[in-house]
MARFI-765490 format. One record per residue: residue in three letters; x, y, z of N, C-alpha, C in turn. Coordinates in pm, whole numbers, plus 50000, padded with zeros to 5 digits. Layout:
% MARFI-765490
+------+-------+-------+-------+-------+-------+-------+-------+-------+-------+
! rest !    nX !    nY !    nZ !   caX !   caY !   caZ !    cX !    cY !    cZ !
+------+-------+-------+-------+-------+-------+-------+-------+-------+-------+
!  ALA !     X !     Y !     Z !     X !     Y !     Z !     X !     Y !     Z !
...
+------+-------+-------+-------+-------+-------+-------+-------+-------+-------+
END
This chain:
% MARFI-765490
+------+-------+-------+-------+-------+-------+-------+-------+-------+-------+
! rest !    nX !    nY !    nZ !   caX !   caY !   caZ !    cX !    cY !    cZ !
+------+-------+-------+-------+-------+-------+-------+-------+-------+-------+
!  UNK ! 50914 ! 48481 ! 50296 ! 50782 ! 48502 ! 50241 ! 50794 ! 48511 ! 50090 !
!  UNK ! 50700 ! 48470 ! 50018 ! 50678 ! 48512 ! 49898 ! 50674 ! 48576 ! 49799 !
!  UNK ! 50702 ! 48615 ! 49694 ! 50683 ! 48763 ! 49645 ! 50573 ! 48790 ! 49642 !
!  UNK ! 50536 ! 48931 ! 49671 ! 50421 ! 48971 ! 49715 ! 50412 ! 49134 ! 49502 !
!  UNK ! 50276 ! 49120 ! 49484 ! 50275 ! 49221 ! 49384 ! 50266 ! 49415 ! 49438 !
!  UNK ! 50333 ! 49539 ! 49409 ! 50302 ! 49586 ! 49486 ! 50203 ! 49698 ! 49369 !
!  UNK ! 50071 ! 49770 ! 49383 ! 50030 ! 49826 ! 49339 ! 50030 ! 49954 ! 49382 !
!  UNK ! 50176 ! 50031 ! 49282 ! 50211 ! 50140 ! 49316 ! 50102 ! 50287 ! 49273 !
!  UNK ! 49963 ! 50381 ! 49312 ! 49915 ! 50467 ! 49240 ! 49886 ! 50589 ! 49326 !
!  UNK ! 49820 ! 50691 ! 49220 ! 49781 ! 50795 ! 49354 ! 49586 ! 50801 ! 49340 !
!  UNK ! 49569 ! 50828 ! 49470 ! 49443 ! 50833 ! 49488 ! 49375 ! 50939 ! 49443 !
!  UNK ! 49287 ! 50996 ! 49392 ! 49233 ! 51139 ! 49408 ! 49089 ! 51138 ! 49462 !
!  UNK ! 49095 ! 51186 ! 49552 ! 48930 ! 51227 ! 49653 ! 48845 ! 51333 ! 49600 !
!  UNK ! 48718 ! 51297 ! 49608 ! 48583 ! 51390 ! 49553 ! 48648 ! 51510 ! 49540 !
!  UNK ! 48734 ! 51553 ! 49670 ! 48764 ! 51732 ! 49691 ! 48857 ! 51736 ! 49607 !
!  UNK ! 48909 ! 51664 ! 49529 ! 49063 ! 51698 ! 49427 ! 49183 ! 51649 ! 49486 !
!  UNK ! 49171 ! 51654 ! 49633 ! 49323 ! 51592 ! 49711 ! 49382 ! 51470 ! 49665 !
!  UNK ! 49489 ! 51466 ! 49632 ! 49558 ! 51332 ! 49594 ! 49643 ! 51253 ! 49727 !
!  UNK ! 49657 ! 51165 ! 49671 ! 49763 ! 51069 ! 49771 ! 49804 ! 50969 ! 49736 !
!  UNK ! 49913 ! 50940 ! 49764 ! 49990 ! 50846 ! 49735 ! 49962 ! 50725 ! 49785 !
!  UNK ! 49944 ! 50619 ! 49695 ! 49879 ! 50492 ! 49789 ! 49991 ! 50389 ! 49708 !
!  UNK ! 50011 ! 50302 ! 49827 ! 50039 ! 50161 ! 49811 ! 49993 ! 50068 ! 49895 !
!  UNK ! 49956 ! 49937 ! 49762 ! 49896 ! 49830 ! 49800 ! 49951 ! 49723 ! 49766 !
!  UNK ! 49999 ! 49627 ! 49876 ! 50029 ! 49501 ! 49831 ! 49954 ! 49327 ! 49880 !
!  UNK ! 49968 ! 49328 ! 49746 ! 49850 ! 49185 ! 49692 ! 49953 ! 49064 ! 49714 !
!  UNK ! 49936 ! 48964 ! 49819 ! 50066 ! 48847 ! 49846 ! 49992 ! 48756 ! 49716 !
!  UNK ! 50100 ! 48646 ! 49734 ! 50063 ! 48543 ! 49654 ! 50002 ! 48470 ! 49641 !
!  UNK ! 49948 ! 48447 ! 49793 ! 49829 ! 48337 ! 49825 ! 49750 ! 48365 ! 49933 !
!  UNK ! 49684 ! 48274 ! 49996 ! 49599 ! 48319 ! 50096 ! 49614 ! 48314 ! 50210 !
!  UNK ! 49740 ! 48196 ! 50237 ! 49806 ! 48188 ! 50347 ! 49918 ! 48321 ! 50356 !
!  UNK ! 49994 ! 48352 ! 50244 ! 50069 ! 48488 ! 50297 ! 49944 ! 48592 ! 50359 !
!  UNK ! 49861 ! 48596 ! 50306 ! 49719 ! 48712 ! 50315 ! 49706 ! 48732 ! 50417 !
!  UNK ! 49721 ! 48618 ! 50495 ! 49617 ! 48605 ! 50661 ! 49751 ! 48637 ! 50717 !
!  UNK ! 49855 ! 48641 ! 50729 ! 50022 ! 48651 ! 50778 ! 50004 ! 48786 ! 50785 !
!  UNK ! 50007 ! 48877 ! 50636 ! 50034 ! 49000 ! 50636 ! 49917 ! 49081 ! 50701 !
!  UNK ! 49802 ! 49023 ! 50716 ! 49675 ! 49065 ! 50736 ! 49703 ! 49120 ! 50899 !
!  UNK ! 49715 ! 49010 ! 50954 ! 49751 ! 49030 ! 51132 ! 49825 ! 49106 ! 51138 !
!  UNK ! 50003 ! 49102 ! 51088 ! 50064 ! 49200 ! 51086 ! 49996 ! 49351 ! 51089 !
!  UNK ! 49955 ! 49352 ! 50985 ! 49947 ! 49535 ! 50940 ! 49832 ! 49546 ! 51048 !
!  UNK ! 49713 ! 49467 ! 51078 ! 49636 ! 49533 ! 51168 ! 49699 ! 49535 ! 51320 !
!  UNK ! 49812 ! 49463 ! 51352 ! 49878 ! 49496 ! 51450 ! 49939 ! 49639 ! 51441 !
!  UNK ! 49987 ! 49669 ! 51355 ! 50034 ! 49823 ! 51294 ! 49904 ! 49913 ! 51302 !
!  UNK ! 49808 ! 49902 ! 51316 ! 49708 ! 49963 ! 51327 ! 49611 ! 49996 ! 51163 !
!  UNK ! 49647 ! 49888 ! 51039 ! 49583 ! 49913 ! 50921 ! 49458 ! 49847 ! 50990 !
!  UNK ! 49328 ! 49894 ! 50945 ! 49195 ! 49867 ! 50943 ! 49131 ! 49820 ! 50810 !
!  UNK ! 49008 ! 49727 ! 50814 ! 48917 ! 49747 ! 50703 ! 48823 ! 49859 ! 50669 !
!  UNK ! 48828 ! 49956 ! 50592 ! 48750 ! 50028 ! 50543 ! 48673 ! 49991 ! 50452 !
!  UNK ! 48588 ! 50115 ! 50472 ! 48483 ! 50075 ! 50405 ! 48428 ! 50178 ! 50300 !
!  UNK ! 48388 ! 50182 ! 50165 ! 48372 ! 50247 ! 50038 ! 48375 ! 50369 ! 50061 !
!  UNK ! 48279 ! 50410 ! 50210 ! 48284 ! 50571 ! 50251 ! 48384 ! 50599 ! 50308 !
!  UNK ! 48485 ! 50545 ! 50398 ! 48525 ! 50605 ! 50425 ! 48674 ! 50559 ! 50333 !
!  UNK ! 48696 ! 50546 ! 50214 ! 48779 ! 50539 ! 50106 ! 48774 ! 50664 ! 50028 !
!  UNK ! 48631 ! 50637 ! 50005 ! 48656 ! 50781 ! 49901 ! 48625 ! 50901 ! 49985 !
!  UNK ! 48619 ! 50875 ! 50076 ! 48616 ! 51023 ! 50163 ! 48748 ! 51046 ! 50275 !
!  UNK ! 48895 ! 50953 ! 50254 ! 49038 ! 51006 ! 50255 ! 49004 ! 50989 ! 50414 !
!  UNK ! 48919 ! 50894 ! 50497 ! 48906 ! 50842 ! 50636 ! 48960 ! 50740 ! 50669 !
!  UNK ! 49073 ! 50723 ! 50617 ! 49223 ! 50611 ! 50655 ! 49272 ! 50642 ! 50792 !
!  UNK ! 49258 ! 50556 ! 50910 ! 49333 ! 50544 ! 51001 ! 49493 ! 50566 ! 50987 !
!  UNK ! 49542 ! 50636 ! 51118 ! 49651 ! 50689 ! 51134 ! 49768 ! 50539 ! 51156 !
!  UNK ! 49841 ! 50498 ! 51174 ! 49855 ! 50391 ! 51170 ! 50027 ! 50389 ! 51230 !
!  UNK ! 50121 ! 50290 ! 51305 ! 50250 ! 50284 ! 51328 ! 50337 ! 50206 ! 51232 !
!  UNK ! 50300 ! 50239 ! 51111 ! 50347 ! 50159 ! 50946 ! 50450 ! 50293 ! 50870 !
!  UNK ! 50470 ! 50251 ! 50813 ! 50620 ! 50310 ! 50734 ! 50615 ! 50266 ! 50576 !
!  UNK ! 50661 ! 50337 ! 50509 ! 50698 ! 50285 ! 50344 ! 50813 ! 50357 ! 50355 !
!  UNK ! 50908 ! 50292 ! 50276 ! 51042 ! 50375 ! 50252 ! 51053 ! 50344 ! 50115 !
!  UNK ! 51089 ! 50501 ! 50022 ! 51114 ! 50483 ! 49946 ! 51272 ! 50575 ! 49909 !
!  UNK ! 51377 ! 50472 ! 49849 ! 51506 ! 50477 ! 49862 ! 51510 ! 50447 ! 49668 !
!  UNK ! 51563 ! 50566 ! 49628 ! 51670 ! 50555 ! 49471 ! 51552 ! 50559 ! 49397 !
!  UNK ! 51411 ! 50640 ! 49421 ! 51326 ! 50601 ! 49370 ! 51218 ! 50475 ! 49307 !
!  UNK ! 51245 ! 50386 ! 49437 ! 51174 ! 50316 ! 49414 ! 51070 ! 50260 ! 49568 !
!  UNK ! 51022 ! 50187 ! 49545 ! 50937 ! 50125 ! 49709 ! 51028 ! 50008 ! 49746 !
!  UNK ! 51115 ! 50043 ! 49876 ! 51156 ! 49918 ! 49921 ! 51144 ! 49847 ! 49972 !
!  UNK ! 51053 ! 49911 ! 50091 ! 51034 ! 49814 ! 50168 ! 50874 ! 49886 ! 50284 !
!  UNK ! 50807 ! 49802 ! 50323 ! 50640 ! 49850 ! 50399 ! 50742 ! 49775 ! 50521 !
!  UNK ! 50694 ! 49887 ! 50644 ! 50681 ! 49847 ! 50795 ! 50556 ! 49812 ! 50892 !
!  UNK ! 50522 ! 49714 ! 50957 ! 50439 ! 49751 ! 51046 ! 50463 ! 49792 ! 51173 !
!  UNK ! 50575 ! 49843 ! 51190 ! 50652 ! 49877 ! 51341 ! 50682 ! 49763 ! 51406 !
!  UNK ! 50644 ! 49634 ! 51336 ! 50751 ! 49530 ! 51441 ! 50816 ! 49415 ! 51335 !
!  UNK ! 50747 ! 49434 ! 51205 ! 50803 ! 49385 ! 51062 ! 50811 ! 49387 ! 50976 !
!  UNK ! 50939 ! 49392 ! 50900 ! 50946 ! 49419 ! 50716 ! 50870 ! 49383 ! 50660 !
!  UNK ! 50806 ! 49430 ! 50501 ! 50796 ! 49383 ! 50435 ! 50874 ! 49397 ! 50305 !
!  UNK ! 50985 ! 49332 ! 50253 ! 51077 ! 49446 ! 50150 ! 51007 ! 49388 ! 50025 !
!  UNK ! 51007 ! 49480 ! 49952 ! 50975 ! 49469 ! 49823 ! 51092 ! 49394 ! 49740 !
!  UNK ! 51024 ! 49288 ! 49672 ! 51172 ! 49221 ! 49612 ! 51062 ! 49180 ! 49459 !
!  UNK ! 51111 ! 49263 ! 49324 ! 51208 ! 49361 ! 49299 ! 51130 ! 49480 ! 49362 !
!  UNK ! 51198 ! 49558 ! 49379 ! 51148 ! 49731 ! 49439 ! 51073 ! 49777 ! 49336 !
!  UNK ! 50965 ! 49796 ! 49323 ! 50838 ! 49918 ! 49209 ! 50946 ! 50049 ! 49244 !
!  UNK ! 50928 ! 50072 ! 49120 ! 50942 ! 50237 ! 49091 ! 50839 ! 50305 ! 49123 !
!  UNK ! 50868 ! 50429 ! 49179 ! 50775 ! 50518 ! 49191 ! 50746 ! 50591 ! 49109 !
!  UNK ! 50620 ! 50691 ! 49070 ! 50633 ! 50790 ! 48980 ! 50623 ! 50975 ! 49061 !
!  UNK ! 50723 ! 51028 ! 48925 ! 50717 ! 51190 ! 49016 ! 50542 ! 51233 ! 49054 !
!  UNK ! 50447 ! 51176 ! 48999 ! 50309 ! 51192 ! 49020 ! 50329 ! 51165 ! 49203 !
!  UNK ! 50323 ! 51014 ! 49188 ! 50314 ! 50915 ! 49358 ! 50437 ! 50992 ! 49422 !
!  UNK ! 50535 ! 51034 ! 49424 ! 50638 ! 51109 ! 49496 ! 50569 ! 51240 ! 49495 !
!  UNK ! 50562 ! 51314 ! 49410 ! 50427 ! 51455 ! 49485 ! 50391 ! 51445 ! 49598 !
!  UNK ! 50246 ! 51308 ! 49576 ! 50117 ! 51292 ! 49669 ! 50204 ! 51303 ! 49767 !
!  UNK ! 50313 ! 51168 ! 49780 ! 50347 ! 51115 ! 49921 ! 50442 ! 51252 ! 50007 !
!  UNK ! 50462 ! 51360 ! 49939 ! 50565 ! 51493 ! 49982 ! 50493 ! 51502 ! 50109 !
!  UNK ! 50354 ! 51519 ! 50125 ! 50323 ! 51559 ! 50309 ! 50352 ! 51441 ! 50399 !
!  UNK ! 50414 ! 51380 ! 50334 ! 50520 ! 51258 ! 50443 ! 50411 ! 51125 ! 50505 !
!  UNK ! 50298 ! 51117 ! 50407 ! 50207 ! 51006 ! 50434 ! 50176 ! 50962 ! 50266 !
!  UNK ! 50164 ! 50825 ! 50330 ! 50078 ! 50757 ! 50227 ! 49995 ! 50697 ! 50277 !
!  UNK ! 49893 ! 50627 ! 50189 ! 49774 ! 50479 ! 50177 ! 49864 ! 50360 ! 50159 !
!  UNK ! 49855 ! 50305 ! 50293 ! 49900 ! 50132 ! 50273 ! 49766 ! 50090 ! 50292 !
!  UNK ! 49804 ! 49969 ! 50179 ! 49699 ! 49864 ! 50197 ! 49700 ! 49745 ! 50132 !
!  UNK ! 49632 ! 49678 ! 50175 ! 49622 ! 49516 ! 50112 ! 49478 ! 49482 ! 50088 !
!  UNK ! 49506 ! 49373 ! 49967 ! 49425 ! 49358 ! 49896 ! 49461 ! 49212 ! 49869 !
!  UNK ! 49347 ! 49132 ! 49841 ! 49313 ! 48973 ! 49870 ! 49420 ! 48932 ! 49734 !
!  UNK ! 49441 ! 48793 ! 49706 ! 49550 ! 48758 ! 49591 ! 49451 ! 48743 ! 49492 !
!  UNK ! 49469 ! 48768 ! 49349 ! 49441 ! 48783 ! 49233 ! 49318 ! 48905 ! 49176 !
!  UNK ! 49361 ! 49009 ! 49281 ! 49269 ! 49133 ! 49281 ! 49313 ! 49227 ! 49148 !
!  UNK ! 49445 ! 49198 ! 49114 ! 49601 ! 49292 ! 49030 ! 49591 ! 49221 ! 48943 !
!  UNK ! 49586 ! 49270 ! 48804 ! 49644 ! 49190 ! 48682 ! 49832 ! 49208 ! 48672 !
!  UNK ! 49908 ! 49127 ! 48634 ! 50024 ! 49121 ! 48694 ! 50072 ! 49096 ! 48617 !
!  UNK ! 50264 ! 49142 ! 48583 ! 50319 ! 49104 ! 48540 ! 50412 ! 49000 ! 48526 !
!  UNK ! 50369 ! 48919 ! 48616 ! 50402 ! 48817 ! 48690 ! 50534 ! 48805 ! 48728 !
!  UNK ! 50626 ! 48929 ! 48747 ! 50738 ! 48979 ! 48827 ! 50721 ! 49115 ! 48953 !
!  UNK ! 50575 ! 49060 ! 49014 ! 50557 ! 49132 ! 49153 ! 50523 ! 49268 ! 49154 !
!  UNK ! 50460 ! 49299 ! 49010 ! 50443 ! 49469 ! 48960 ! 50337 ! 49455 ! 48903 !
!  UNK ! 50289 ! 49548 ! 48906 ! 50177 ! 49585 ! 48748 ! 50236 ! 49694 ! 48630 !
!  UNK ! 50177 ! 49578 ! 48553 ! 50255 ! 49691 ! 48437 ! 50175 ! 49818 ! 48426 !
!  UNK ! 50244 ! 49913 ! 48327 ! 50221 ! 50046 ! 48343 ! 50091 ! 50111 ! 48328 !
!  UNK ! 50051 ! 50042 ! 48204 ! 49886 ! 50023 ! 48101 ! 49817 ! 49990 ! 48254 !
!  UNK ! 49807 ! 49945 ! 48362 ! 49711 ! 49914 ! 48532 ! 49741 ! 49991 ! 48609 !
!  UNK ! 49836 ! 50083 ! 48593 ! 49846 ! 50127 ! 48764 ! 49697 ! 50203 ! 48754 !
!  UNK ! 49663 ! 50276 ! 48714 ! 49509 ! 50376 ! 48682 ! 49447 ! 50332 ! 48752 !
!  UNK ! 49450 ! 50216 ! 48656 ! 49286 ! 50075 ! 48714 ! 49326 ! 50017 ! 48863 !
!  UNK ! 49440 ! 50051 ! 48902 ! 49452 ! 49999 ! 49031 ! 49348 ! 50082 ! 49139 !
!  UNK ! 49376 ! 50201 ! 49086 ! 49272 ! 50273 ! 49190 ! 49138 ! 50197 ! 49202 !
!  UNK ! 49096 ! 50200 ! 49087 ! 48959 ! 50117 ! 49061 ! 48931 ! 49974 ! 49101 !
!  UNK ! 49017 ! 49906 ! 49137 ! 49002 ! 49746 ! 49191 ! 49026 ! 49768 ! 49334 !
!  UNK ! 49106 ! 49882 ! 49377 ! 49111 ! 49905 ! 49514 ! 48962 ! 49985 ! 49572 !
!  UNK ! 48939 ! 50039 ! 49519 ! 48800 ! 50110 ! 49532 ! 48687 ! 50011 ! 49566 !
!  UNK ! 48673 ! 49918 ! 49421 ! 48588 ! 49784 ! 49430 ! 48625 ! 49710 ! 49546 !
!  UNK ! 48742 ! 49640 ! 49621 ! 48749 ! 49579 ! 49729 ! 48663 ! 49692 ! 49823 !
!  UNK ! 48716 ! 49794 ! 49851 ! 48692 ! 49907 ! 49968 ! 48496 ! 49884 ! 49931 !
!  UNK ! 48465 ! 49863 ! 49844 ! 48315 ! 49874 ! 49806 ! 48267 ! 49743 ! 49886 !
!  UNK ! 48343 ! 49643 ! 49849 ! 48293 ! 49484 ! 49891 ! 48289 ! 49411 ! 50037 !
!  UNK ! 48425 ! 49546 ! 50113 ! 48418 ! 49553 ! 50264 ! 48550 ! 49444 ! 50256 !
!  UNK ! 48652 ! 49437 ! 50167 ! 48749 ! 49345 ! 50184 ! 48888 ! 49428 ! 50186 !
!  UNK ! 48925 ! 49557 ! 50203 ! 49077 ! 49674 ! 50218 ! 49047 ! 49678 ! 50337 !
!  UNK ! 49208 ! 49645 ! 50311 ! 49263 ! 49678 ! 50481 ! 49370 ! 49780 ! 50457 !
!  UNK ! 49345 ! 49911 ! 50488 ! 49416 ! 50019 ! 50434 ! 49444 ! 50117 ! 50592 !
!  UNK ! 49510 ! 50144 ! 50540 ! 49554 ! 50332 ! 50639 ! 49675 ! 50389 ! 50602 !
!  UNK ! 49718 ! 50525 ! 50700 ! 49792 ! 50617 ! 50646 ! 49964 ! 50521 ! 50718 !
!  UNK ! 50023 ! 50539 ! 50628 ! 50225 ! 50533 ! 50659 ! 50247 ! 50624 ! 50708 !
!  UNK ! 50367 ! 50623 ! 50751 ! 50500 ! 50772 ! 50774 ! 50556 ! 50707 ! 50591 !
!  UNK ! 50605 ! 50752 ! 50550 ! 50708 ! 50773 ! 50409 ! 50773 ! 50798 ! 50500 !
!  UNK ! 50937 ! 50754 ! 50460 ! 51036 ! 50750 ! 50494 ! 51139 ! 50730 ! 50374 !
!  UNK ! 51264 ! 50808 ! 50382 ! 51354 ! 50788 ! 50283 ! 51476 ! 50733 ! 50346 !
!  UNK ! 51447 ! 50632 ! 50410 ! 51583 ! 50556 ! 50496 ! 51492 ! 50405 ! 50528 !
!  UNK ! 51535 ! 50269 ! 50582 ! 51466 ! 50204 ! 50628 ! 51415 ! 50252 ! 50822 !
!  UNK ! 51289 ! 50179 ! 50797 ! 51276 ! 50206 ! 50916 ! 51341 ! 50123 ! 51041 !
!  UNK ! 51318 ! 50229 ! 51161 ! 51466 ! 50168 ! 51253 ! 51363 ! 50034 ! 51351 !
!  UNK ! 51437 ! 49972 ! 51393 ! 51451 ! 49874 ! 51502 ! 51286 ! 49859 ! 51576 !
!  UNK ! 51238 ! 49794 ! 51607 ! 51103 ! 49862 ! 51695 ! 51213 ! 49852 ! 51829 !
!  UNK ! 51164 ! 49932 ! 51928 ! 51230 ! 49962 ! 52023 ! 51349 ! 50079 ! 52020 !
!  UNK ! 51358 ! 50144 ! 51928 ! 51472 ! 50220 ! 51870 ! 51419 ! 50374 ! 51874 !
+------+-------+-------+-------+-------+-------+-------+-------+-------+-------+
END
C-alpha cells in the first residue's frame, strides 16, 4: 500500500476531556475505499458532527501501537496498517491516550496539508482537529475508539 499521511492530535470536548486522536488520510481514493472496508470491518463507523464533538466514538476491535515514541503502526484486528515513516507523538497525545484509548480515523485524500513525507508539519497538527471536525460536519469520518498498545498487535486468532 501506499504511504498513507498520519494526522497525529488531541481532541478536546465541550466538557474539557481530551483525547488522543489519530487520523490517517491514504493517498488516493482507491487506497480510501481499501482502508475504508477494513476499519469498518474493525468496527470504525461514520460519525456524525454530534456525535464528534460530543466524544460518541464507537468502541471498536482496532489497535494503535505506539513504540519509541512514535505511531507505528493502526490495527483493524485482521490488518496492519504500519506507519512508514512512524509520526512522533507528543507528551500532550501520550497524556490523552494514558486511559489506554484513542480516536482512529480516516479522512478522504487531500483533507491534510502535508509535508509531503506522510506527516503534517508541526505549524497543522492544531488545525487538524479542525479539518477533522469539518469532515465529521460534512458526514464524511469514519472514526472510533483503539486499544493503544505499546507492543504490536498480536495475530488475529491469538
Amino acid at each position: 500500500m501506499t504511504m498513507m499521511t498520519w494526522g497525529l492530535s488531541v481532541a478536546e470536548l465541550a466538557d474539557g476531556d481530551e483525547w488522543a486522536m489519530a487520523v490517517a488520510e491514504p493517498a488516493d481514493s482507491g487506497q480510501y475505499e481499501v482502508l475504508a472496508a477494513r476499519l469498518k470491518q474493525g468496527g470504525v463507523k461514520r460519525v456524525s458532527a454530534r456525535e464528534w464533538s460530543g466524544g460518541l466514538w464507537p468502541v471498536t476491535r482496532c489497535s494503535v501501537t505506539v513504540m519509541g515514541g512514535c505511531l507505528a503502526e493502526a490495527h483493524t484486528g485482521k490488518s496492519r496498517l504500519l506507519c512508514s515513516p512512524p509520526p512522533a507523538v507528543s507528551a500532550r497525545w501520550e497524556k490523552a491516550a494514558g486511559r489506554g484509548r484513542a480516536v482512529l480515523g480516516l479522512v478522504r485524500p487531500g483533507t491534510f496539508p502535508t509535508s509531503g513525507e506522510g506527516f503534517l508539519l508541526p505549524e497543522h497538527l492544531e488545525h487538524a482537529v479542525e479539518l477533522v471536525e469539518t469532515e465529521a460536519a460534512e458526514g464524511r469520518l469514519l472514526a472510533g475508539l483503539a486499544t493503544v498498545l505499546d507492543r504490536p498487535a498480536p495475530a488475529p486468532g491469538r
